[in-house]
Structures are given as structure tokens and as C-alpha cells.
PDB file of N, CA, C, O and CB in Angstrom:
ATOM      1  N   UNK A   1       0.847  -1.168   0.000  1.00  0.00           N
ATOM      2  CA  UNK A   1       0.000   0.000   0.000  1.00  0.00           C
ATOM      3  C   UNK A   1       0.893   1.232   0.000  1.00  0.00           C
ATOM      4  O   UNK A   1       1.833   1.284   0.793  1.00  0.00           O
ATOM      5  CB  UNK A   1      -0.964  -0.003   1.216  1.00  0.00           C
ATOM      6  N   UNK A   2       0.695   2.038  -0.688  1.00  0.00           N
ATOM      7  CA  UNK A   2       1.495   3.682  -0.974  1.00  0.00           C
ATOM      8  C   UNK A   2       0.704   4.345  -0.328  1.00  0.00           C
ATOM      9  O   UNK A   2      -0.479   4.367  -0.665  1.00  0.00           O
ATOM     10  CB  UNK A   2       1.647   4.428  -2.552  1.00  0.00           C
ATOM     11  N   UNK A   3       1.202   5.117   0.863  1.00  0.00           N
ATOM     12  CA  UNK A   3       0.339   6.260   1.335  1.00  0.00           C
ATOM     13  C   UNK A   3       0.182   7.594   0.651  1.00  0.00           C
ATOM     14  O   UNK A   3      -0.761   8.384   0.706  1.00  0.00           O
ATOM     15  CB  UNK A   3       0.757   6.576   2.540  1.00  0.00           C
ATOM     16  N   UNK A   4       1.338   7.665  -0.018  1.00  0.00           N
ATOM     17  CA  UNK A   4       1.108   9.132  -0.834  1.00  0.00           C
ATOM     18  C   UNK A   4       2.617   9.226  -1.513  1.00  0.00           C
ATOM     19  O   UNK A   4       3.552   8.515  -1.144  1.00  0.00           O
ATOM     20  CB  UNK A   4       0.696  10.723   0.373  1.00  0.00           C
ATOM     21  N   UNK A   5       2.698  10.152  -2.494  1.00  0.00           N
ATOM     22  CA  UNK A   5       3.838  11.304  -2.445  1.00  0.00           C
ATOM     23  C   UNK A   5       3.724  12.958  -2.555  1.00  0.00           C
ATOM     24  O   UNK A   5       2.663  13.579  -2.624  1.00  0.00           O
ATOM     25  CB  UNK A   5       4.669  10.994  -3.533  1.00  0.00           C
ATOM     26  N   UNK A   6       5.066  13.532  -2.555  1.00  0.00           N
ATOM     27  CA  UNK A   6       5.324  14.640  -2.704  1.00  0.00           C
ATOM     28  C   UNK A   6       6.220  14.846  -2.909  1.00  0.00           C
ATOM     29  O   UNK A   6       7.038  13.926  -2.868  1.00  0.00           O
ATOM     30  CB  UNK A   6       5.101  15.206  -2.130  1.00  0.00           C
ATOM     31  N   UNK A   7       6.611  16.066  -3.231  1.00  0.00           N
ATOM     32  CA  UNK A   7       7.358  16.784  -4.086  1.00  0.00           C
ATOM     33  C   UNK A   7       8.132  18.120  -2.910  1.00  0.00           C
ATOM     34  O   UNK A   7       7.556  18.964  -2.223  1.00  0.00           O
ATOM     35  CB  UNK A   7       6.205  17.368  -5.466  1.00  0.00           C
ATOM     36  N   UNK A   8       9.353  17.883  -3.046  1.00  0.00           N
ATOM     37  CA  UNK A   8       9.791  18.589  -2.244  1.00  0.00           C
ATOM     38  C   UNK A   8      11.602  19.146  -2.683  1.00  0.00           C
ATOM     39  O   UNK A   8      12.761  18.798  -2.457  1.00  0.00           O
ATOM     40  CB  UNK A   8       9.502  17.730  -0.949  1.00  0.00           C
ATOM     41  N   UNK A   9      11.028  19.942  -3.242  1.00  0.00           N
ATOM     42  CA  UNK A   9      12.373  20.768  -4.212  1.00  0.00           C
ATOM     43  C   UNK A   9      13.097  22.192  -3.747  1.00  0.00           C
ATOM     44  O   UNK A   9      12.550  23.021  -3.020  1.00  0.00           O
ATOM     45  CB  UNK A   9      11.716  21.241  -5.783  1.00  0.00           C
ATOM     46  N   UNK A  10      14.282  22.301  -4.243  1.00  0.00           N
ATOM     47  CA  UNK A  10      15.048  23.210  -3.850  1.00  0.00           C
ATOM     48  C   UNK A  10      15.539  23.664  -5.328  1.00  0.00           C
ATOM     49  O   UNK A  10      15.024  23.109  -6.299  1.00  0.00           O
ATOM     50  CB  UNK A  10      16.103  22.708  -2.771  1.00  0.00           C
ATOM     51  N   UNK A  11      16.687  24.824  -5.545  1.00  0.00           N
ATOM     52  CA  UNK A  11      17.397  24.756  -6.801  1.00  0.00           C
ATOM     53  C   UNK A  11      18.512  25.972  -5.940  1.00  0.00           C
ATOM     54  O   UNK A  11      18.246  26.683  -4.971  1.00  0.00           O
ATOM     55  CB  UNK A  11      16.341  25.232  -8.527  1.00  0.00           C
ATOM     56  N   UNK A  12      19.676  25.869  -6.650  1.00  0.00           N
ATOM     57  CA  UNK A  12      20.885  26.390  -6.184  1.00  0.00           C
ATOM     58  C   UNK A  12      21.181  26.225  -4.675  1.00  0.00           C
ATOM     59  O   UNK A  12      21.138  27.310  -4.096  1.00  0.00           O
ATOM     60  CB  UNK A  12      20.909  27.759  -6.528  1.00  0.00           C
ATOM     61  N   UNK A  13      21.442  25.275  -3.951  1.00  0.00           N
ATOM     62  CA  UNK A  13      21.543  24.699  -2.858  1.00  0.00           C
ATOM     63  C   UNK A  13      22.726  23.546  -2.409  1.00  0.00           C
ATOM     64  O   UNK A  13      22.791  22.574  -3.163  1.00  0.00           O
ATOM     65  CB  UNK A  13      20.376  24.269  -2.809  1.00  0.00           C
ATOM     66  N   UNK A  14      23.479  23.565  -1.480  1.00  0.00           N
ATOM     67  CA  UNK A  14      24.869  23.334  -1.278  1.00  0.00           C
ATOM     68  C   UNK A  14      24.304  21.719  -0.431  1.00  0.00           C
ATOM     69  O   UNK A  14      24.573  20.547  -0.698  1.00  0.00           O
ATOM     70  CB  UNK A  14      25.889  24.829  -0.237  1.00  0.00           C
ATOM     71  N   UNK A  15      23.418  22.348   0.674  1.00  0.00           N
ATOM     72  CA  UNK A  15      22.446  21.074   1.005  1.00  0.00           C
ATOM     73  C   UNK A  15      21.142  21.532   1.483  1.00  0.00           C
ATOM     74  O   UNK A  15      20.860  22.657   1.897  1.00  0.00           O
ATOM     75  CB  UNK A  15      23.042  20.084   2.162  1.00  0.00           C
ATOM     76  N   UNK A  16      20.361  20.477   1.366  1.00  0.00           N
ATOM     77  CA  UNK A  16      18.788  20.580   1.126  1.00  0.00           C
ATOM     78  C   UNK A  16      18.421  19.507   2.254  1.00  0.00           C
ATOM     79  O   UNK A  16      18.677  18.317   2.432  1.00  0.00           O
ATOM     80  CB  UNK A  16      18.176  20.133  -0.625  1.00  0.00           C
ATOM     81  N   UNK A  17      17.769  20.398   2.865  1.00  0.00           N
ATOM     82  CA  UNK A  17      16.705  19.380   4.041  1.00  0.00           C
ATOM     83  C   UNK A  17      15.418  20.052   3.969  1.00  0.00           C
ATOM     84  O   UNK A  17      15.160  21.244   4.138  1.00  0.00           O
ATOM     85  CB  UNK A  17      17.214  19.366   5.928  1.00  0.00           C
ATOM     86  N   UNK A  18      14.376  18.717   3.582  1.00  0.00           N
ATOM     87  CA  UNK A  18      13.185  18.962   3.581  1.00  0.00           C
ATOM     88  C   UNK A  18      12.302  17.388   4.074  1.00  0.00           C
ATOM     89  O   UNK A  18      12.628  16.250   4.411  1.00  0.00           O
ATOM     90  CB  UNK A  18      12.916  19.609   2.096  1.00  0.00           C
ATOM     91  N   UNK A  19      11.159  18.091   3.886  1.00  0.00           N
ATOM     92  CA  UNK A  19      10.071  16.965   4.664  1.00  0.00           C
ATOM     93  C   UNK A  19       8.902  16.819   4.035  1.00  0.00           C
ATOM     94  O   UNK A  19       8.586  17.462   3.034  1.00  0.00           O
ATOM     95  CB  UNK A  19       9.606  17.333   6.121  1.00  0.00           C
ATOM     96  N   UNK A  20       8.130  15.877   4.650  1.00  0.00           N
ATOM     97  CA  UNK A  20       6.486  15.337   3.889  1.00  0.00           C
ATOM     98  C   UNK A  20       6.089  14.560   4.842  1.00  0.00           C
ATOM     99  O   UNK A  20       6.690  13.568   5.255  1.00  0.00           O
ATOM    100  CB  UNK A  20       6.411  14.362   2.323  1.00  0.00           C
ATOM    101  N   UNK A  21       4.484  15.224   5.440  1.00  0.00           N
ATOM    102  CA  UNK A  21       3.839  14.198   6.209  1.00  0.00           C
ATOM    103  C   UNK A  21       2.453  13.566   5.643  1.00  0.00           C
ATOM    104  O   UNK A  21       1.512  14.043   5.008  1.00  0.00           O
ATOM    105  CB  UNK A  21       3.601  14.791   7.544  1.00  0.00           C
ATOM    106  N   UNK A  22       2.769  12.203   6.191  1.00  0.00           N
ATOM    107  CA  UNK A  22       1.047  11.667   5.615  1.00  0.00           C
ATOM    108  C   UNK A  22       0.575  10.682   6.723  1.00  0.00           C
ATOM    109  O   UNK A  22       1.137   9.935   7.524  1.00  0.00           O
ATOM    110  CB  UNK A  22       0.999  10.626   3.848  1.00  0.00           C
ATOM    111  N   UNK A  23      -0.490  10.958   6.465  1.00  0.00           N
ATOM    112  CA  UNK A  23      -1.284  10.084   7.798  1.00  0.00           C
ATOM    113  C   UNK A  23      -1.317   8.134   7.377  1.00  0.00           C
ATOM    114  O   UNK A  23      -1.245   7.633   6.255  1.00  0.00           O
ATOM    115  CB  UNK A  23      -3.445  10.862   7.896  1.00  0.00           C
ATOM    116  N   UNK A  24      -1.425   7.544   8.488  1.00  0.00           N
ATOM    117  CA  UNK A  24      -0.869   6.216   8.342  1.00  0.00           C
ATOM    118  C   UNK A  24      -2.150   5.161   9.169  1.00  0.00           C
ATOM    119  O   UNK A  24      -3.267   5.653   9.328  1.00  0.00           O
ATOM    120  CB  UNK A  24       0.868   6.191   9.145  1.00  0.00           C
ATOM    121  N   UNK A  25      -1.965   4.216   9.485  1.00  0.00           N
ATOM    122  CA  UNK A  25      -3.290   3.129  10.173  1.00  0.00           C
ATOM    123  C   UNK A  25      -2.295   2.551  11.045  1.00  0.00           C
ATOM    124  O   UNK A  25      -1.393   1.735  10.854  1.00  0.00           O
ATOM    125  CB  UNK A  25      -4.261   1.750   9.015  1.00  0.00           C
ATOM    126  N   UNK A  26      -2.657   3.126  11.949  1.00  0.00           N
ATOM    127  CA  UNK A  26      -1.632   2.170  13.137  1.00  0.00           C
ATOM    128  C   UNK A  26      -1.868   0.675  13.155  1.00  0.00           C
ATOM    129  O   UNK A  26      -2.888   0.061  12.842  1.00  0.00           O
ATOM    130  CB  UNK A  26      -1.947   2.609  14.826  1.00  0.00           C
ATOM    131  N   UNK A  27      -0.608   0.187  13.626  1.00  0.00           N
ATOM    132  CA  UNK A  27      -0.441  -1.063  13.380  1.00  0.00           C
ATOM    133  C   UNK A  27       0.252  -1.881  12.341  1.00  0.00           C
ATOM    134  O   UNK A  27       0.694  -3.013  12.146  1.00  0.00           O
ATOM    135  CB  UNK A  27      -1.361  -1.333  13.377  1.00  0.00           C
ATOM    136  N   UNK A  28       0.096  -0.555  11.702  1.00  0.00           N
ATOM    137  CA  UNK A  28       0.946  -1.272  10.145  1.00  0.00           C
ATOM    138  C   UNK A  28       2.064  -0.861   9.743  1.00  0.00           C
ATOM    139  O   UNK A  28       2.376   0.330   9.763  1.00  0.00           O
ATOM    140  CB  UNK A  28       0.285  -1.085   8.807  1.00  0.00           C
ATOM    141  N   UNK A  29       3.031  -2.065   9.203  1.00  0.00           N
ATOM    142  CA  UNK A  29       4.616  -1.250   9.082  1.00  0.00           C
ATOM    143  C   UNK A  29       4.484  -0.456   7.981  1.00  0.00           C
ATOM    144  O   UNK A  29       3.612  -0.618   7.127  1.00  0.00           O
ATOM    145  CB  UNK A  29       6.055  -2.243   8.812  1.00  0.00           C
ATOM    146  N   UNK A  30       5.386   0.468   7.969  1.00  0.00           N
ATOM    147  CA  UNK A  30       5.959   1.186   7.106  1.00  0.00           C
ATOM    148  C   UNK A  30       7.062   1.300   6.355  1.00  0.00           C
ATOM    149  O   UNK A  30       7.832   0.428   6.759  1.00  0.00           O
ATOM    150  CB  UNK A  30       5.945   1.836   7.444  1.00  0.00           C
ATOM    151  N   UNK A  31       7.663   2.033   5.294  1.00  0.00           N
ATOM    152  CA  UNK A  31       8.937   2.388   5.055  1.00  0.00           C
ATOM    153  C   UNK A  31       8.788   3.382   4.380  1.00  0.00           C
ATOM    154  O   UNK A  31       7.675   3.626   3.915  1.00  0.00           O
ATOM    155  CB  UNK A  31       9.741   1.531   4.515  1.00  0.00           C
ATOM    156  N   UNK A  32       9.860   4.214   4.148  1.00  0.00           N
ATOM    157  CA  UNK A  32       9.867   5.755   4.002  1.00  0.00           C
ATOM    158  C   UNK A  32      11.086   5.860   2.439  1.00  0.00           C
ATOM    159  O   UNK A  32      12.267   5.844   2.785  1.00  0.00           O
ATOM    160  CB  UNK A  32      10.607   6.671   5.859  1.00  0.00           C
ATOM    161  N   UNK A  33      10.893   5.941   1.165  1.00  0.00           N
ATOM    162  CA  UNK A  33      11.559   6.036   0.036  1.00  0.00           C
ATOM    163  C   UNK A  33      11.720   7.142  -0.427  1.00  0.00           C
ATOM    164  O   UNK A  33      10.809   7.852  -0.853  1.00  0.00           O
ATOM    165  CB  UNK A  33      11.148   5.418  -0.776  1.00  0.00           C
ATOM    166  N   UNK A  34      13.062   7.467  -0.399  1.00  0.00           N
ATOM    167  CA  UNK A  34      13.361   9.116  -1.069  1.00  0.00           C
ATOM    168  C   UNK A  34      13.931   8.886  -2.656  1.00  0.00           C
ATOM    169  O   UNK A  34      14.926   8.161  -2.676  1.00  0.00           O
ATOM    170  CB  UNK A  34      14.838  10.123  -0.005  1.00  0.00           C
ATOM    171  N   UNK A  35      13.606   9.236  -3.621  1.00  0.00           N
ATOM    172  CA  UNK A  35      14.537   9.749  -4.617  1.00  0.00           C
ATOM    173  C   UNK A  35      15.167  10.969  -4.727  1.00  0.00           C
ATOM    174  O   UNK A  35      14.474  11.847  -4.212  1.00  0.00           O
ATOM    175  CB  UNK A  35      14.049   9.687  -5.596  1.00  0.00           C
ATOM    176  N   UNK A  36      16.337  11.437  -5.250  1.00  0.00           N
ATOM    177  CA  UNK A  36      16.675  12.546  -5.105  1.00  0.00           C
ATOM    178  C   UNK A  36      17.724  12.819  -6.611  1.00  0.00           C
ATOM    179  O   UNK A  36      18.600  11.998  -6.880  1.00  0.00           O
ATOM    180  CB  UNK A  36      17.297  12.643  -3.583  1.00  0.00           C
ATOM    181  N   UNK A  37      17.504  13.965  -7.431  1.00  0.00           N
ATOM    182  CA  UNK A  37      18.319  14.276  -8.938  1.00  0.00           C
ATOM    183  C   UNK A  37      19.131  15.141  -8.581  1.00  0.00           C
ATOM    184  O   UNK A  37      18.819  15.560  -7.466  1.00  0.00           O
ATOM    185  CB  UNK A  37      17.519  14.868 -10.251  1.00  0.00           C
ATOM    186  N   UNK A  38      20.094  15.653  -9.012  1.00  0.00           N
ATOM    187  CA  UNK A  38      21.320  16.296  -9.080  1.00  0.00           C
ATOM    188  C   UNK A  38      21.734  16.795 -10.309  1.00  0.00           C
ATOM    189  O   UNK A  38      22.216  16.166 -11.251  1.00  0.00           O
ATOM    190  CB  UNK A  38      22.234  15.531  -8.656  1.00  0.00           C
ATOM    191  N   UNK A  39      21.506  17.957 -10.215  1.00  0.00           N
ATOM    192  CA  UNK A  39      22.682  18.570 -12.408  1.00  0.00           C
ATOM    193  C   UNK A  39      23.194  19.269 -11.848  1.00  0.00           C
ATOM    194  O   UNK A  39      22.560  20.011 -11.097  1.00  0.00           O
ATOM    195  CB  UNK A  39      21.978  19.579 -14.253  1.00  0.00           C
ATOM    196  N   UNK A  40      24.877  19.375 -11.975  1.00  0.00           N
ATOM    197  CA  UNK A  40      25.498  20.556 -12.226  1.00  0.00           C
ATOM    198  C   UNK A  40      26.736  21.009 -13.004  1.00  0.00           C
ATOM    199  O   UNK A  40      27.711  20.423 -12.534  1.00  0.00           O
ATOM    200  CB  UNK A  40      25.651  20.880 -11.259  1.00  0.00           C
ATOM    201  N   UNK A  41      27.119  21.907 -14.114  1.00  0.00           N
ATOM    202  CA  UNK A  41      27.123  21.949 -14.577  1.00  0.00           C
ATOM    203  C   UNK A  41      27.796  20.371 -15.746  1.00  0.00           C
ATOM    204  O   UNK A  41      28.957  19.982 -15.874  1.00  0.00           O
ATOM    205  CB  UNK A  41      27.216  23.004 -14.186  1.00  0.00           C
ATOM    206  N   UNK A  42      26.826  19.955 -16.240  1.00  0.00           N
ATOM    207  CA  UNK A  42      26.476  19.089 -16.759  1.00  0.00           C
ATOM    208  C   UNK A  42      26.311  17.643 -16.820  1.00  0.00           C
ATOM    209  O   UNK A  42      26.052  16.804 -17.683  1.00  0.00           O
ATOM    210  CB  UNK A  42      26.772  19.341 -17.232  1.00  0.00           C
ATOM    211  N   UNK A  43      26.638  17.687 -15.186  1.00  0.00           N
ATOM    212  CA  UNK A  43      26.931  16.201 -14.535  1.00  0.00           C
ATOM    213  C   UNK A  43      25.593  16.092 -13.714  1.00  0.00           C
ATOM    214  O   UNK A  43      25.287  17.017 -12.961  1.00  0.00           O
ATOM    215  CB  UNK A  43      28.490  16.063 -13.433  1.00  0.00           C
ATOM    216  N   UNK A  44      24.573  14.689 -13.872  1.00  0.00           N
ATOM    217  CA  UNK A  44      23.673  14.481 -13.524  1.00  0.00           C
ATOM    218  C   UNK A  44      23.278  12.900 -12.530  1.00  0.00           C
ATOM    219  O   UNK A  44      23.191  11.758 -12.979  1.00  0.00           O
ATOM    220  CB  UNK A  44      23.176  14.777 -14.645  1.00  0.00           C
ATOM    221  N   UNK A  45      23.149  13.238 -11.486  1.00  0.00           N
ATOM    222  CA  UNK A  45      23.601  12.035 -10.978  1.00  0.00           C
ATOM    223  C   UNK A  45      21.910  12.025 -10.123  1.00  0.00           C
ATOM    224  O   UNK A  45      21.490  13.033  -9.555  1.00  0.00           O
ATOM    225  CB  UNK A  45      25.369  12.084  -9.965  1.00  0.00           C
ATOM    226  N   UNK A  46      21.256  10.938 -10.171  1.00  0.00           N
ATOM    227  CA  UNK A  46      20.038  10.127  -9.160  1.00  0.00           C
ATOM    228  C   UNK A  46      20.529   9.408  -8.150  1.00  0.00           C
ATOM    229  O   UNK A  46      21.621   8.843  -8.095  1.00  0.00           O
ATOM    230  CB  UNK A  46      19.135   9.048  -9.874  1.00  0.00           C
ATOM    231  N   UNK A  47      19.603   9.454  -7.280  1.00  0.00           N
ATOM    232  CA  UNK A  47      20.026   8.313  -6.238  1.00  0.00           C
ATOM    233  C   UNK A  47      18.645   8.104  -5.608  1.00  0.00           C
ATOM    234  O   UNK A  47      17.679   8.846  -5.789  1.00  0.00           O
ATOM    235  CB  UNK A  47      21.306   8.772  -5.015  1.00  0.00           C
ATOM    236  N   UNK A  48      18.679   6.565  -4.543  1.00  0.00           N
ATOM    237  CA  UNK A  48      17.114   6.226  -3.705  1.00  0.00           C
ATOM    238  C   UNK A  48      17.744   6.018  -2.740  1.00  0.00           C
ATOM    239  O   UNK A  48      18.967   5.928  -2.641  1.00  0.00           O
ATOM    240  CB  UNK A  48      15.974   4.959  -4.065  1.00  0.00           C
ATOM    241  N   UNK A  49      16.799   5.906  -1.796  1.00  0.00           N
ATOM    242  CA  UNK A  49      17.354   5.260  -0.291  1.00  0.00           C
ATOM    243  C   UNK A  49      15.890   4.867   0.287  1.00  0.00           C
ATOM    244  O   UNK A  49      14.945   5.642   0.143  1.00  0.00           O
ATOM    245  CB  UNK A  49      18.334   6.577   0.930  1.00  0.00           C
ATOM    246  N   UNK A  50      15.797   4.010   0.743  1.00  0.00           N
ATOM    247  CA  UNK A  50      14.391   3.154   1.540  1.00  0.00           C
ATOM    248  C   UNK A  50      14.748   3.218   2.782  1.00  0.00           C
ATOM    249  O   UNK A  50      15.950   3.379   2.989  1.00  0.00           O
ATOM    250  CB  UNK A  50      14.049   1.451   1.196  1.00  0.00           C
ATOM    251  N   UNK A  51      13.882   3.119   3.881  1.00  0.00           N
ATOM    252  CA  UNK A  51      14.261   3.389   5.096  1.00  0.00           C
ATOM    253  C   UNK A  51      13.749   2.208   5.891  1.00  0.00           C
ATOM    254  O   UNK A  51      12.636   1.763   5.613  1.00  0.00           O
ATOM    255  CB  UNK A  51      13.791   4.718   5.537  1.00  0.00           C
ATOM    256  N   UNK A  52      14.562   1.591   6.982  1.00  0.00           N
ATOM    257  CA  UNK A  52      13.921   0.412   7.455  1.00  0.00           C
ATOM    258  C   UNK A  52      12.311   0.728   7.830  1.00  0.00           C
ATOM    259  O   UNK A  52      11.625   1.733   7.647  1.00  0.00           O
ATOM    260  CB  UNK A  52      14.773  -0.125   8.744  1.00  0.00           C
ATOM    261  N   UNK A  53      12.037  -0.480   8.390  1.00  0.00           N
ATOM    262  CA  UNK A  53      10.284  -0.966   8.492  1.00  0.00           C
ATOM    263  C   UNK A  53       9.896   0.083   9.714  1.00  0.00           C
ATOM    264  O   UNK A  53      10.547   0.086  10.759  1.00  0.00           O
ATOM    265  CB  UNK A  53       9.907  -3.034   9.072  1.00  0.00           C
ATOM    266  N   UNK A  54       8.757   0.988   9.488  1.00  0.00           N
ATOM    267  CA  UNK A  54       8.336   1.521  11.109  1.00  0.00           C
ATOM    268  C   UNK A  54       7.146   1.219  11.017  1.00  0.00           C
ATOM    269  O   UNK A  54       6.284   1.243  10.139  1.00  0.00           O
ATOM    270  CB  UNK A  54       8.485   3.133  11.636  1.00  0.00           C
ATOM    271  N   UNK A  55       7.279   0.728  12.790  1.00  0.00           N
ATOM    272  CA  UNK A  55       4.872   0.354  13.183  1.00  0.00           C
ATOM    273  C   UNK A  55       4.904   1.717  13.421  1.00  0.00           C
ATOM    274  O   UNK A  55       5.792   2.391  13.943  1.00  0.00           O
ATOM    275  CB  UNK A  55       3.852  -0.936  15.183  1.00  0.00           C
ATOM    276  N   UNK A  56       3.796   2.050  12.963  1.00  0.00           N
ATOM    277  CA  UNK A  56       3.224   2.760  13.234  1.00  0.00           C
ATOM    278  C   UNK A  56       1.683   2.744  14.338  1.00  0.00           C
ATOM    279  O   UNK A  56       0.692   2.036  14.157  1.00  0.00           O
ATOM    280  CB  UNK A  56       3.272   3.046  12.148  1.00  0.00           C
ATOM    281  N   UNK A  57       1.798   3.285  14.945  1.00  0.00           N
ATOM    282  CA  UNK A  57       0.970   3.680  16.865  1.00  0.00           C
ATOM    283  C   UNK A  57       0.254   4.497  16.664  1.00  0.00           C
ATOM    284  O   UNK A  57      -0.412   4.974  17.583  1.00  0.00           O
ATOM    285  CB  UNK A  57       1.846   4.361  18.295  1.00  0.00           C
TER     286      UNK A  57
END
């Protein structure tokens, strides 16, 4: 089950911290998946990261 996404962008930034909340059914695990893109000048690099399992209460 996917609870949601969002979109959470920056541009000209050295580092970027941001966030997204969504409501959940307690009891049930979770995991938390970021993608994240990168260009500069002309080098373009992706990356993911999954986050271990959380219950959610």
C-alpha cells in the first residue's frame, strides 16, 4: 500500500533538508523512500534510499 507522495524541491543549494507528512493506520509497518536528482554543470547524478520498516501507533 502507498500512502502518498510529494514533491519537495530546492534549486541552487549546497544542502537541502526537507520533509512530507502523511497520515498512516496504526499497526501497520511502514517504510519511508526518497529519490533525489542532481545537475550541475552538466553532470547528472540520481540516487534512492528506503528506510527500514516503522509500526506505526
Amino acid at each position: 500500500m502507498q500512502v502518498g507522495s510529494q514533491t519537495v524541491s530546492a534549486s541552487n543549494k549546497m544542502l537541502f533538508n526537507g520533509y512530507a507528512v502523511f497520515g498512516t493506520v496504526s499497526g501497520y509497518y511502514y517504510r519511508a523512500r526518497t529519490v533525489h536528482w542532481v545537475s550541475n554543470n552538466g553532470t547528472y547524478e540520481q540516487g534512492n534510499y528506503t528506510s527500514n520498516t516503522i509500526l506505526a501507533k
